[in-house]
C-alpha positions in Angstrom: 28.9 20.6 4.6 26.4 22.4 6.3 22.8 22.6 6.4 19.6 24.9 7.5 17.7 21.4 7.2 18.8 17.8 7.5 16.0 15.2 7.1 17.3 11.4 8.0 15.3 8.7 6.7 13.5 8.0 3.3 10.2 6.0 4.3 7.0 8.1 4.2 7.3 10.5 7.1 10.7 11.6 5.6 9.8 11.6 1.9 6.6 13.5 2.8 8.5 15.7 4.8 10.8 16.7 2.3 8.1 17.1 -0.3 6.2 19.8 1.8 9.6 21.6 2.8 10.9 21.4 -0.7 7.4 22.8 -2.2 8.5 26.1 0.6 11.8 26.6 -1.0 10.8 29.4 -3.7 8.8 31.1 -1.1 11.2 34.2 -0.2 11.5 33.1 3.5 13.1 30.0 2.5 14.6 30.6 -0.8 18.0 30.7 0.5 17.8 27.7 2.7 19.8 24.3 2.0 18.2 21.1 2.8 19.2 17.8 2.4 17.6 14.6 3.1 19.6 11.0 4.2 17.2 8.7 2.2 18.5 5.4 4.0 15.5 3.0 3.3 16.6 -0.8 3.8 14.4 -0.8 6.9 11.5 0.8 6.1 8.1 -0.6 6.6 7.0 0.1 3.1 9.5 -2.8 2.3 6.6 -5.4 2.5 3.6 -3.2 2.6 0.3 -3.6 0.1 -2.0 -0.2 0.1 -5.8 -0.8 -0.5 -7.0 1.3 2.5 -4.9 4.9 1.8 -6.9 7.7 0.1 -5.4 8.4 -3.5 -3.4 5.7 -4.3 -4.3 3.0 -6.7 -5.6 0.0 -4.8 -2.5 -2.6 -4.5 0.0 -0.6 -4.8 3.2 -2.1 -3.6 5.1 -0.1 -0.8 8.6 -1.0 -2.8 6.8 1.0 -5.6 6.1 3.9 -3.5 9.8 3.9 -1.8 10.9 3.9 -5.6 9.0 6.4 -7.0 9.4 8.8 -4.1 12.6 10.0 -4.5 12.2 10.3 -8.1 9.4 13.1 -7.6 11.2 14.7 -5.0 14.5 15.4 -7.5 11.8 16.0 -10.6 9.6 18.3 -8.6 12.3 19.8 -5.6 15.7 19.7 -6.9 16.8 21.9 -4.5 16.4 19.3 -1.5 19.7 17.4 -1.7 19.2 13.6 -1.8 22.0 11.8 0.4 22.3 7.9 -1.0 23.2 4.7 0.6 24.1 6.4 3.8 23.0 5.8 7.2 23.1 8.1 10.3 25.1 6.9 13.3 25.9 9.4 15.3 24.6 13.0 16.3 25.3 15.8 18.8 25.4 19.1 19.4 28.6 21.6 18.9 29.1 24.8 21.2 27.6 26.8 18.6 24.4 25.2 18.5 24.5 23.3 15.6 24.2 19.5 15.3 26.9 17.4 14.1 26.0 14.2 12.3 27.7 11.4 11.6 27.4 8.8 8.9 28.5 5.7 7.8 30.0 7.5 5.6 30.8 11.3 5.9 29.9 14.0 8.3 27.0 17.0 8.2 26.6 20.1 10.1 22.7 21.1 10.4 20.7 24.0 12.1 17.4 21.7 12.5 17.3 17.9 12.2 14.4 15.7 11.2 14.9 12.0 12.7 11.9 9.7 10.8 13.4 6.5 10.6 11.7 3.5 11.7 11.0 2.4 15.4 12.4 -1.0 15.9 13.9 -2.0 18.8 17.2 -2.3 17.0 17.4 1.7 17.0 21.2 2.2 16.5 22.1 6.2 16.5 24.1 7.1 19.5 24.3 10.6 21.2 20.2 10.7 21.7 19.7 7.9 23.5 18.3 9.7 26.5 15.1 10.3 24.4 14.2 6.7 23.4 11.5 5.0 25.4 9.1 2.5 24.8 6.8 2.8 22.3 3.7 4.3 23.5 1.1 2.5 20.6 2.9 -0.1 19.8 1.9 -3.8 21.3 4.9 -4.2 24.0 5.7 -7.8 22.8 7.0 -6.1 19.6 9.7 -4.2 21.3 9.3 -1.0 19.4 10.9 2.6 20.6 9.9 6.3 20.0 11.4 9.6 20.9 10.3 11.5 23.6 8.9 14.7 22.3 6.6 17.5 22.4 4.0 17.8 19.2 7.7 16.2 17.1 10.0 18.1 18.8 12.3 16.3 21.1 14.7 19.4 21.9 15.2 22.7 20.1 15.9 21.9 16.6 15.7 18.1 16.4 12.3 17.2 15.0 10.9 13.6 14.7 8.5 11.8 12.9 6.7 9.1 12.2 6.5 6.3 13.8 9.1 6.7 15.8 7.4 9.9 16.9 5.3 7.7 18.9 2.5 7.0 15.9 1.5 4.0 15.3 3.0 2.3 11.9 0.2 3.4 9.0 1.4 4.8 5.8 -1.3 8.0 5.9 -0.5 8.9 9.8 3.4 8.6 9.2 3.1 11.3 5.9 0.4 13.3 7.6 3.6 13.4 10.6 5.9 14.3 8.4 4.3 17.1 6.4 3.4 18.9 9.7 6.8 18.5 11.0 7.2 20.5 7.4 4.8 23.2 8.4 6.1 23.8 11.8 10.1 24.5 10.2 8.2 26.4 7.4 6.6 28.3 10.2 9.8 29.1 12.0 11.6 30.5 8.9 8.5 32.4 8.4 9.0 34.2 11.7 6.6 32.4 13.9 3.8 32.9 10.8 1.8 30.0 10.7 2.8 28.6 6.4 1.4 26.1 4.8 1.9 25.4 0.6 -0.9 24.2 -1.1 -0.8 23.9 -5.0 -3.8 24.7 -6.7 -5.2 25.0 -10.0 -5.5 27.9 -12.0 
Protein backbone atom coordinates (compact mmCIF):
# COMPACT_ATOMS: atom_id res chain seq x y z
CA UNK A 1 0.00 0.00 0.00
CA UNK A 2 1.21 3.15 -0.83
CA UNK A 3 1.09 6.58 0.49
CA UNK A 4 1.64 10.47 -0.40
CA UNK A 5 1.93 10.81 3.57
CA UNK A 6 2.90 8.35 6.32
CA UNK A 7 2.92 9.84 9.87
CA UNK A 8 4.61 7.22 12.52
CA UNK A 9 3.74 7.79 16.07
CA UNK A 10 0.47 8.75 17.94
CA UNK A 11 1.73 11.02 20.91
CA UNK A 12 1.02 14.81 20.41
CA UNK A 13 3.50 15.77 17.70
CA UNK A 14 1.93 13.03 15.55
CA UNK A 15 -1.75 13.31 16.49
CA UNK A 16 -1.38 17.11 16.01
CA UNK A 17 0.26 16.52 12.87
CA UNK A 18 -2.28 14.54 11.47
CA UNK A 19 -5.00 16.85 12.66
CA UNK A 20 -3.60 19.94 10.73
CA UNK A 21 -2.82 17.70 7.44
CA UNK A 22 -6.14 16.02 7.70
CA UNK A 23 -8.01 19.57 8.13
CA UNK A 24 -5.90 20.25 4.30
CA UNK A 25 -7.43 17.32 2.68
CA UNK A 26 -10.68 18.92 1.08
CA UNK A 27 -8.46 21.76 -0.04
CA UNK A 28 -8.12 20.95 -3.95
CA UNK A 29 -4.30 20.66 -3.70
CA UNK A 30 -4.56 17.88 -1.41
CA UNK A 31 -7.83 16.35 -2.12
CA UNK A 32 -6.49 13.46 -3.79
CA UNK A 33 -3.73 12.72 -1.43
CA UNK A 34 -3.67 9.43 0.95
CA UNK A 35 -2.36 9.67 4.33
CA UNK A 36 -2.08 7.41 6.90
CA UNK A 37 -0.79 7.61 10.32
CA UNK A 38 1.02 4.45 12.58
CA UNK A 39 -0.61 5.49 15.93
CA UNK A 40 1.94 3.21 18.06
CA UNK A 41 1.52 4.92 21.53
CA UNK A 42 2.81 2.35 24.43
CA UNK A 43 5.73 4.81 24.82
CA UNK A 44 4.55 7.98 24.78
CA UNK A 45 5.13 10.48 27.39
CA UNK A 46 1.54 11.39 27.70
CA UNK A 47 1.47 7.91 29.44
CA UNK A 48 1.98 9.49 32.94
CA UNK A 49 1.51 13.13 32.18
CA UNK A 50 -1.00 15.64 34.31
CA UNK A 51 -1.74 19.12 32.26
CA UNK A 52 -2.34 22.21 34.47
CA UNK A 53 0.15 24.54 32.65
CA UNK A 54 -1.21 23.96 28.61
CA UNK A 55 -3.47 26.71 27.29
CA UNK A 56 -7.10 25.24 26.58
CA UNK A 57 -7.20 22.21 28.29
CA UNK A 58 -9.09 21.61 31.43
CA UNK A 59 -6.74 21.79 34.41
CA UNK A 60 -5.75 18.00 35.39
CA UNK A 61 -6.39 16.50 32.55
CA UNK A 62 -4.74 13.16 32.33
CA UNK A 63 -2.33 12.53 29.37
CA UNK A 64 -3.96 8.79 28.98
CA UNK A 65 -7.19 10.94 28.43
CA UNK A 66 -5.72 12.96 25.73
CA UNK A 67 -3.89 9.85 23.92
CA UNK A 68 -7.58 8.31 24.09
CA UNK A 69 -9.52 10.93 22.89
CA UNK A 70 -7.14 11.90 20.10
CA UNK A 71 -7.57 9.42 17.81
CA UNK A 72 -11.23 9.51 18.25
CA UNK A 73 -11.34 13.22 16.85
CA UNK A 74 -9.03 12.49 14.22
CA UNK A 75 -11.51 9.54 12.64
CA UNK A 76 -14.77 11.88 13.72
CA UNK A 77 -13.33 15.00 12.22
CA UNK A 78 -10.61 13.50 9.28
CA UNK A 79 -11.66 10.24 8.14
CA UNK A 80 -9.73 10.40 5.37
CA UNK A 81 -6.31 10.07 7.41
CA UNK A 82 -5.94 6.27 7.70
CA UNK A 83 -5.30 5.22 11.39
CA UNK A 84 -2.72 2.23 11.39
CA UNK A 85 -3.28 0.18 15.00
CA UNK A 86 -1.11 -1.73 17.27
CA UNK A 87 1.77 -1.48 14.80
CA UNK A 88 5.13 -0.29 15.26
CA UNK A 89 7.71 0.93 12.73
CA UNK A 90 11.05 -1.07 12.47
CA UNK A 91 12.51 -0.54 9.61
CA UNK A 92 12.76 2.26 6.70
CA UNK A 93 14.67 3.03 3.60
CA UNK A 94 14.58 4.34 0.48
CA UNK A 95 13.74 2.38 -3.08
CA UNK A 96 15.42 3.53 -6.47
CA UNK A 97 12.40 5.31 -7.24
CA UNK A 98 12.47 7.59 -4.42
CA UNK A 99 10.02 6.36 -2.32
CA UNK A 100 10.46 5.13 1.30
CA UNK A 101 9.78 1.64 2.20
CA UNK A 102 8.64 0.95 5.68
CA UNK A 103 8.52 -1.78 7.62
CA UNK A 104 6.44 -2.87 10.53
CA UNK A 105 5.97 -5.33 13.00
CA UNK A 106 3.51 -6.22 11.10
CA UNK A 107 3.12 -5.36 7.27
CA UNK A 108 4.93 -3.11 4.96
CA UNK A 109 4.12 0.67 3.41
CA UNK A 110 5.39 2.58 0.53
CA UNK A 111 5.27 6.50 1.21
CA UNK A 112 6.35 9.72 -0.82
CA UNK A 113 6.98 11.83 2.64
CA UNK A 114 7.41 10.34 6.06
CA UNK A 115 6.75 11.97 9.45
CA UNK A 116 9.00 10.18 12.26
CA UNK A 117 7.40 11.76 15.88
CA UNK A 118 7.96 9.06 18.10
CA UNK A 119 9.51 9.57 21.38
CA UNK A 120 13.37 10.21 22.04
CA UNK A 121 14.53 7.62 24.43
CA UNK A 122 17.67 6.15 24.20
CA UNK A 123 16.13 2.82 23.42
CA UNK A 124 15.34 4.27 19.71
CA UNK A 125 14.93 1.01 17.81
CA UNK A 126 14.10 1.79 13.84
CA UNK A 127 16.96 0.69 11.77
CA UNK A 128 17.97 2.14 8.26
CA UNK A 129 18.30 5.90 9.81
CA UNK A 130 20.55 5.42 12.21
CA UNK A 131 23.11 7.86 10.74
CA UNK A 132 20.83 10.66 11.86
CA UNK A 133 20.47 9.93 15.55
CA UNK A 134 22.65 11.97 17.97
CA UNK A 135 22.41 13.01 21.25
CA UNK A 136 19.79 14.91 22.35
CA UNK A 137 20.57 18.49 22.16
CA UNK A 138 17.98 19.76 25.32
CA UNK A 139 17.81 17.05 27.05
CA UNK A 140 19.92 16.59 30.44
CA UNK A 141 22.73 14.08 29.17
CA UNK A 142 22.36 11.70 32.25
CA UNK A 143 18.94 10.87 30.62
CA UNK A 144 20.39 9.36 27.55
CA UNK A 145 17.80 10.79 25.12
CA UNK A 146 18.42 10.90 21.11
CA UNK A 147 16.99 13.31 18.28
CA UNK A 148 17.34 13.33 14.56
CA UNK A 149 19.58 15.46 12.87
CA UNK A 150 17.61 17.85 10.79
CA UNK A 151 17.07 21.04 9.31
CA UNK A 152 13.71 23.23 10.62
CA UNK A 153 12.17 18.96 10.88
CA UNK A 154 13.62 17.84 7.94
CA UNK A 155 16.29 15.30 8.15
CA UNK A 156 16.52 14.47 4.26
CA UNK A 157 14.15 15.16 1.38
CA UNK A 158 10.97 13.79 2.37
CA UNK A 159 11.43 12.34 5.92
CA UNK A 160 10.07 14.91 8.37
CA UNK A 161 10.51 14.71 12.17
CA UNK A 162 8.96 15.99 15.09
CA UNK A 163 8.66 16.39 18.38
CA UNK A 164 10.82 15.65 20.69
CA UNK A 165 12.81 13.70 18.90
CA UNK A 166 13.19 16.66 16.63
CA UNK A 167 15.45 17.89 19.16
CA UNK A 168 12.52 19.83 21.46
CA UNK A 169 12.48 19.44 24.63
CA UNK A 170 9.60 16.96 26.09
CA UNK A 171 6.43 19.62 26.68
CA UNK A 172 3.01 18.68 25.46
CA UNK A 173 2.39 22.43 23.72
CA UNK A 174 6.11 22.50 21.98
CA UNK A 175 5.75 18.81 20.73
CA UNK A 176 1.97 19.80 18.93
CA UNK A 177 3.13 23.21 18.00
CA UNK A 178 6.16 20.80 16.07
CA UNK A 179 3.94 18.78 14.73
CA UNK A 180 1.38 21.12 13.21
CA UNK A 181 4.18 23.03 11.39
CA UNK A 182 5.70 19.94 10.14
CA UNK A 183 1.82 19.98 8.76
CA UNK A 184 2.17 23.34 7.20
CA UNK A 185 5.39 22.83 5.56
CA UNK A 186 3.88 19.29 3.53
CA UNK A 187 0.72 21.46 3.01
CA UNK A 188 2.96 24.03 1.57
CA UNK A 189 4.81 21.64 -0.74
CA UNK A 190 1.57 20.23 -2.26
CA UNK A 191 0.49 23.73 -2.62
CA UNK A 192 3.43 24.40 -4.91
CA UNK A 193 5.84 26.09 -2.68
CA UNK A 194 2.58 28.51 -1.42
CA UNK A 195 2.94 29.06 2.02
CA UNK A 196 -0.89 27.09 3.46
CA UNK A 197 -2.08 27.21 6.63
CA UNK A 198 -6.01 25.94 7.71
CA UNK A 199 -7.59 27.80 10.14
CA UNK A 200 -11.35 27.14 11.01
CA UNK A 201 -13.33 30.00 11.84
CA UNK A 202 -16.64 31.01 12.66
CA UNK A 203 -19.19 32.17 10.53
Amino acid sequence: MEYDLLIVGGGAAGMSCALVVGSGLEKEFAKDKKVGIVMHQKTSDLQTALFNNVLGLQPGTKGMDVLKAGPKQLEDLYPKVEQLKGEKLQHISKNENGVYELKTNKNSYLAKKVVIAIGYSDNFRIGGIDEYVIPHKKAKASKNRVQLINEDHLVVPNLYVAGSLAGWRSQFSIACGSGAAVATDILTDWNGGEHTKVHDKLS
